[in-house]
C-alpha positions in Angstrom: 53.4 -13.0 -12.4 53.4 -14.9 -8.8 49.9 -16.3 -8.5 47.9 -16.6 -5.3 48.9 -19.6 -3.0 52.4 -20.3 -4.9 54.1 -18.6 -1.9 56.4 -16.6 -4.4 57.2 -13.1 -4.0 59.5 -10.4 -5.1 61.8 -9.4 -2.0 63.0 -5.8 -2.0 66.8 -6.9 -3.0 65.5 -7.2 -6.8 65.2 -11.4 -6.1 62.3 -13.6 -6.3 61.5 -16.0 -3.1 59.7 -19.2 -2.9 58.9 -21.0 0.1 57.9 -24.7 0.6 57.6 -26.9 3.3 60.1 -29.6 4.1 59.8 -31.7 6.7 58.7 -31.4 10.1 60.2 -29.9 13.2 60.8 -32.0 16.7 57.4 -30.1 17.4 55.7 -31.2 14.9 55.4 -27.7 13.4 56.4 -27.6 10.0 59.4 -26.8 8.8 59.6 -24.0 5.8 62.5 -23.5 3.2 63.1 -21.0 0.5 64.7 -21.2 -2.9 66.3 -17.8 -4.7 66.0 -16.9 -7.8 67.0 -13.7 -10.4 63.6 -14.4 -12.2 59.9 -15.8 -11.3 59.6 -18.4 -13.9 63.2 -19.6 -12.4 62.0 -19.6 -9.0 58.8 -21.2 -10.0 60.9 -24.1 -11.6 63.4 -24.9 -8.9 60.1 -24.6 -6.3 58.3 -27.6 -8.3 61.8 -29.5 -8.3 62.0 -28.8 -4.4 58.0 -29.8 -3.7 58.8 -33.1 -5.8 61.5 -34.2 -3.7 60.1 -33.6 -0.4 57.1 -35.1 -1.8 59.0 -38.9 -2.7 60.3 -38.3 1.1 56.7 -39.0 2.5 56.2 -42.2 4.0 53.6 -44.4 2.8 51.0 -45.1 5.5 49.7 -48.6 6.1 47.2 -47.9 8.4 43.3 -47.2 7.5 41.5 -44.0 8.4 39.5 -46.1 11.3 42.9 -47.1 12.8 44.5 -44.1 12.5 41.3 -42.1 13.8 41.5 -44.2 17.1 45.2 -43.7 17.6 44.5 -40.3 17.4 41.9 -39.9 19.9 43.7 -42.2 22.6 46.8 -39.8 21.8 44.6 -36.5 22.7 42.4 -37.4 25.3 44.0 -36.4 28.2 44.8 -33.3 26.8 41.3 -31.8 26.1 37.9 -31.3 28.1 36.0 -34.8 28.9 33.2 -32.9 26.6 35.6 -32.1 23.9 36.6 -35.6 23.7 32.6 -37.0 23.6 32.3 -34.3 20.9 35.0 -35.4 18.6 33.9 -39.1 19.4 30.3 -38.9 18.7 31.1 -37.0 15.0 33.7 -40.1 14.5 30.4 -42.7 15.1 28.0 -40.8 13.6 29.5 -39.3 10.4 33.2 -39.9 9.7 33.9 -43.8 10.4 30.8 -45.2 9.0 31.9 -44.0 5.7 36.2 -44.0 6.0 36.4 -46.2 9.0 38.0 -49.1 6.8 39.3 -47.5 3.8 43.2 -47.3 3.1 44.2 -44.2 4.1 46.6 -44.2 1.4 43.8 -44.6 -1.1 42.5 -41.4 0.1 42.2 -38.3 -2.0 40.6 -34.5 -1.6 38.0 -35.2 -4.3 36.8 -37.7 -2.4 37.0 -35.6 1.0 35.7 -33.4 -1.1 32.9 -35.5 -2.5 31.5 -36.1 1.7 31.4 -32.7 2.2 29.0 -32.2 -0.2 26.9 -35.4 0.7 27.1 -34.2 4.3 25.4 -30.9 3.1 22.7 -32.8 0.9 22.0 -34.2 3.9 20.5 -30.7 5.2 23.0 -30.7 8.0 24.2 -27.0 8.8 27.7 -25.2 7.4 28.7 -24.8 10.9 28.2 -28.6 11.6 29.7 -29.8 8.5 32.6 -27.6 9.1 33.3 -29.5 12.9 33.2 -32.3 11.0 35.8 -32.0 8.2 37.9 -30.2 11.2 37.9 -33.6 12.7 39.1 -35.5 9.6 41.4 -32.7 9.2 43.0 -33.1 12.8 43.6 -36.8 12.4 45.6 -36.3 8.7 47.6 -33.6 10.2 48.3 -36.1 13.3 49.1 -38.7 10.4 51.6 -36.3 8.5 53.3 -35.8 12.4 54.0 -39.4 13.7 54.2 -41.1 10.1 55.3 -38.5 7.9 52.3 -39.7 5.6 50.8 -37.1 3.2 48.1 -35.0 5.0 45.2 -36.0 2.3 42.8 -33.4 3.6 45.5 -30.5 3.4 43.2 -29.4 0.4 40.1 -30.3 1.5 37.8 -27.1 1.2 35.7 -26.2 4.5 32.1 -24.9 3.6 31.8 -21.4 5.3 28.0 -20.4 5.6 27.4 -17.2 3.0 24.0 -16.7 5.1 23.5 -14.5 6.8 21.5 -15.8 10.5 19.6 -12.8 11.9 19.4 -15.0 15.6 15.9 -13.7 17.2 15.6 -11.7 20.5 12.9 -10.6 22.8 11.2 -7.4 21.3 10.9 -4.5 24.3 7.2 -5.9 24.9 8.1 -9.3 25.0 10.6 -8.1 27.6 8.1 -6.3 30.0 6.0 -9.4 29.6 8.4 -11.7 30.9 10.3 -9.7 33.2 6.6 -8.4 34.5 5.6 -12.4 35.1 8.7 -13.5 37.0 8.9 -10.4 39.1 5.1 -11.6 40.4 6.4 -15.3 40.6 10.0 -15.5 42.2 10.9 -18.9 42.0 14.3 -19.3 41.8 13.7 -20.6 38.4 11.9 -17.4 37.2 14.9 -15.4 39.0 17.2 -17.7 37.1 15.7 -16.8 33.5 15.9 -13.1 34.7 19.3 -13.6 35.6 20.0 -14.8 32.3 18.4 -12.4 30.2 20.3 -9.4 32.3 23.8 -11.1 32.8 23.6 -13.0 30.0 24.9 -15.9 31.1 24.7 -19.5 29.3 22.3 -22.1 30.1 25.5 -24.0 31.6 26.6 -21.3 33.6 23.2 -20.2 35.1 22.8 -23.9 36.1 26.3 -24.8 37.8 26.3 -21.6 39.4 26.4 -21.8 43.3 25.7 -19.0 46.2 29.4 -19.1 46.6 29.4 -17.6 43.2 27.6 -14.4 44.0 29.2 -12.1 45.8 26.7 -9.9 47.2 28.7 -7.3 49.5 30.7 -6.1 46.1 27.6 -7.2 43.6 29.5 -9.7 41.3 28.2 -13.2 39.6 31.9 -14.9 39.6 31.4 -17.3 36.2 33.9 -20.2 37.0 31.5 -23.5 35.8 29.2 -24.4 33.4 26.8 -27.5 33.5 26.0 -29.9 30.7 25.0 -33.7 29.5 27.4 -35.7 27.4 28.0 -39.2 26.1 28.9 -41.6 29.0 31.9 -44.1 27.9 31.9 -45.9 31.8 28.6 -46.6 32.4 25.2 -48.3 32.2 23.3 -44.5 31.2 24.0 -43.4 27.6 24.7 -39.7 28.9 25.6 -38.2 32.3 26.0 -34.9 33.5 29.4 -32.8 33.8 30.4 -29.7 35.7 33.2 -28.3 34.3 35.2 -25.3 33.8 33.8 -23.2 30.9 34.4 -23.7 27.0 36.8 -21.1 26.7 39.3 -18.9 29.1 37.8 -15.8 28.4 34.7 -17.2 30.1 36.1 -17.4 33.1 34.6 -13.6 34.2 33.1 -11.3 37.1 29.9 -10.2 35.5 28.7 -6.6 37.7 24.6 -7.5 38.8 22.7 -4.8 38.0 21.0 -3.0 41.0 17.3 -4.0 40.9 18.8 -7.7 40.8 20.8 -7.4 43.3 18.2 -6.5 45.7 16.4 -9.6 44.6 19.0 -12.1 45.3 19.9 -10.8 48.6 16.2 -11.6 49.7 16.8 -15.1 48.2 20.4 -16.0 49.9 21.1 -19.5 50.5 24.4 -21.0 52.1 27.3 -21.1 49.8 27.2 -24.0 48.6 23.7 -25.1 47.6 23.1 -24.4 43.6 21.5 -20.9 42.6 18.3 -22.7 40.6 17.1 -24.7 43.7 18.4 -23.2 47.2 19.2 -26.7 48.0 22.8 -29.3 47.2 20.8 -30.3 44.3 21.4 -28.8 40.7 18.8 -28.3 38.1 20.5 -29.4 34.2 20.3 -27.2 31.5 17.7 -29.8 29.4 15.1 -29.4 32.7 15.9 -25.3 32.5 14.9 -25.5 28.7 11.7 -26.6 29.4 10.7 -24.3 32.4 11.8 -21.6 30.1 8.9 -22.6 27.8 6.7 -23.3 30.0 6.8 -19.6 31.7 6.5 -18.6 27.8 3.6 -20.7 27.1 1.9 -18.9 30.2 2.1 -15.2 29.4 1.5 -16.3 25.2 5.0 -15.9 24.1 6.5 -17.7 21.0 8.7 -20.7 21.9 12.3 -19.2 21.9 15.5 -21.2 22.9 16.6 -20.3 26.4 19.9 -19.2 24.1 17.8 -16.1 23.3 18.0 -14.4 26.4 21.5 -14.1 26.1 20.8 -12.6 22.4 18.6 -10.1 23.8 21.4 -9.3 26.7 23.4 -8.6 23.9 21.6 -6.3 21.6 20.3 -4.4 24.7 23.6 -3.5 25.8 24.3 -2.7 22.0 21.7 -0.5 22.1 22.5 1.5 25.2 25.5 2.1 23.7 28.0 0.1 25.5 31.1 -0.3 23.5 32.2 -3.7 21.9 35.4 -4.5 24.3 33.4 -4.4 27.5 30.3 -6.6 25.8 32.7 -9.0 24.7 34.1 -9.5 28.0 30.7 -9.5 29.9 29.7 -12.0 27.3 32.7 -14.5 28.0 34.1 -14.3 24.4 37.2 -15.1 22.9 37.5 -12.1 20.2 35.1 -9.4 19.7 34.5 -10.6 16.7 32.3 -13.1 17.9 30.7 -10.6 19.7 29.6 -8.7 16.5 28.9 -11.0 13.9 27.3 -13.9 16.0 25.2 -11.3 18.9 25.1 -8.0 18.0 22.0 -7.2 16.1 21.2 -3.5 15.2 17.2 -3.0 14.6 15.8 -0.8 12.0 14.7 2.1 14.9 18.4 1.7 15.5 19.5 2.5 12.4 17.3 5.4 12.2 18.0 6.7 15.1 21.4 6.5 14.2 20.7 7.8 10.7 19.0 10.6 12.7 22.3 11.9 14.6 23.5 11.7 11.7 21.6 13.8 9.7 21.4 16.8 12.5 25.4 17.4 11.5 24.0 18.8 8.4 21.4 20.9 10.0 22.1 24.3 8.7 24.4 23.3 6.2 23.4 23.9 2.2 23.5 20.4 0.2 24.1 19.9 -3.1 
């Protein structure tokens, strides 16, 4: 019987199949091969004789993971976001090369991959986090196995997936009418910037790169083409500087409608094109400075601290609630998959679920139950 992960099957002509990789392609991609058989157990044999020779075919790397780690990010820089690079780089320093940086990276092995996983998660760091991080290591083996042909050592390296489930929190319906009460008597065009959030639900980033040029009033769209935030500085004498950039993904790269009563807000507050939204001026407030006007509007009307983050929650399970359907949130929200949308924002309440539970129940009305 063909076990789980042995890529051996039964094909419809009566033979058995196994694949196995061999070699790589001019790509990089890696090339697959098959063996035939009249019997599994034969299949399984000449599979094992196939994996061993492709196996003694690997070249032996003489390099060490720190080496190897560097090569790799020279080799991918211009290819990826300035902020992709400063996040890959500053889980190298922190994590990755203080403990592999001069190691062999022939003497490498998945229990010991294996082995910092599980240190990295003593270390109360989150799943998510430790996930990026063994995605990194990951990366540079499989970058190894391309330009050496060196054995990809963390090809069985298990990433931790998070069996909790995170409940993120939103504004209740009071909370809402407290803050959205507050900001309506205070326009600033920081208050108008956290309503704008919690309506659109636009990022932190967005809300703070976003120019007048950006809204287009006459047709009552918020065009999301930027998004704002600090990174590590390689060039300079600051640690950190700030980047305007185009989003994180493709998909947020969207029109987002502005709902009526907004729109008649931000036409009393129009500014030339292209001064920033949050200030009315050629100046930009960044995302760490929004965070903390955020909480200080909350510590003012007696609201618990949230993370500006929530607003976009709350966006999220409103429209949820009102009944919008999951393509059209996804898309307003800037994701890549509605999957995202559902298991990361989309939080059903327990008056939901009984009101649900309610419709429900009125398609029995009238009907005998056993």
């Amino acid at each position: 019987m063909a076990r789980h992960g042995e890529n051996i099957y039964k094909r419809k002509d009566g033979r058995w199949e196994g694949r196995y990789r061999n070699g790589r392609k001019t790509d990089g991609k890696t090339r697959y091969s098959s063996v035939y058989g009249r019997t599994y157990n034969e299949v399984r044999t000449l599979l094992s004789k196939k994996r061993s020779e492709c196996q003694s075919q690997v070249s032996k790397c003489r390099l060490t993971f720190g080496e190897l780690a560097k090569e790799w990010l020279r080799t991918i820089k211009n290819g990826i976001k300035e902020s992709t690079y400063a996040n890959y780089f500053c889980k190298l320093q922190k994590h990755i090369l203080p403990k592999f940086e001069n190691s062999k990276y022939e003497k490498l092995t998945a229990n010991f991959l294996n082995d910092f996983v599980q240190e990295k998660l003593s270390e109360n760091l989150s799943t998510k986090y430790v996930s990026d991080i063994i995605n990194v290591i990951k990366s540079i083996t499989k970058f190894a196995r391309r330009k050496y042909n060196c054995e990809d050592k963390a090809e069985n390296v298990i990433v931790p997936k998070d069996k909790k489930v995170f409940v993120k929190p939103v504004l209740d319906s009071f909370q809402q009418k407290l803050l959205t009460s507050y900001l309506s008597k205070n326009p600033t065009c920081s208050n108008i910037g956290i309503m704008l959030s919690l309506m659109t639900g636009l990022r932190i980033g967005e809300l703070c790169a976003l120019k007048w040029s950006d809204i287009d009033l006459k047709n009552g769209l918020i065009n999301v083409t930027k998004t704002m935030q600090r990174i590590r500085n390689f060039d300079g004498k600051n640690s950190t500087k700030i980047i305007i950039d185009v989003p994180k993904s493709k998909t947020s790269v969207r029109e987002i409608p502005i709902p009526k009563p907004l729109l008649k807000i931000l036409k009393s507050m129009k500014s030339d094109d292209e001064n920033y939204f949050l200030t009315g001026k050629d100046l930009y407030v960044e995302p760490r400075t929004m965070q903390y006007r955020f909480r200080s509007v909350l510590k003012k009307i007696e609201l618990p601290q949230f993370n500006f983050h929530t607003l976009r929650h709350t966006f999220a399970t409103n429209c949820a609630a009102l009944g919008f359907d999951v393509k059209t949130l996804s898309e307003l929200l800037g994701h890549s998959s509605v999957e995202i949308t559902l298991n990361r924002y989309v939080h059903s309440s327990l008056d939901r679920k009984r009101y649900c539970m309610e419709r429900l129940s009125r398609q029995f009305s009238g009907r005998a139950l056993l």
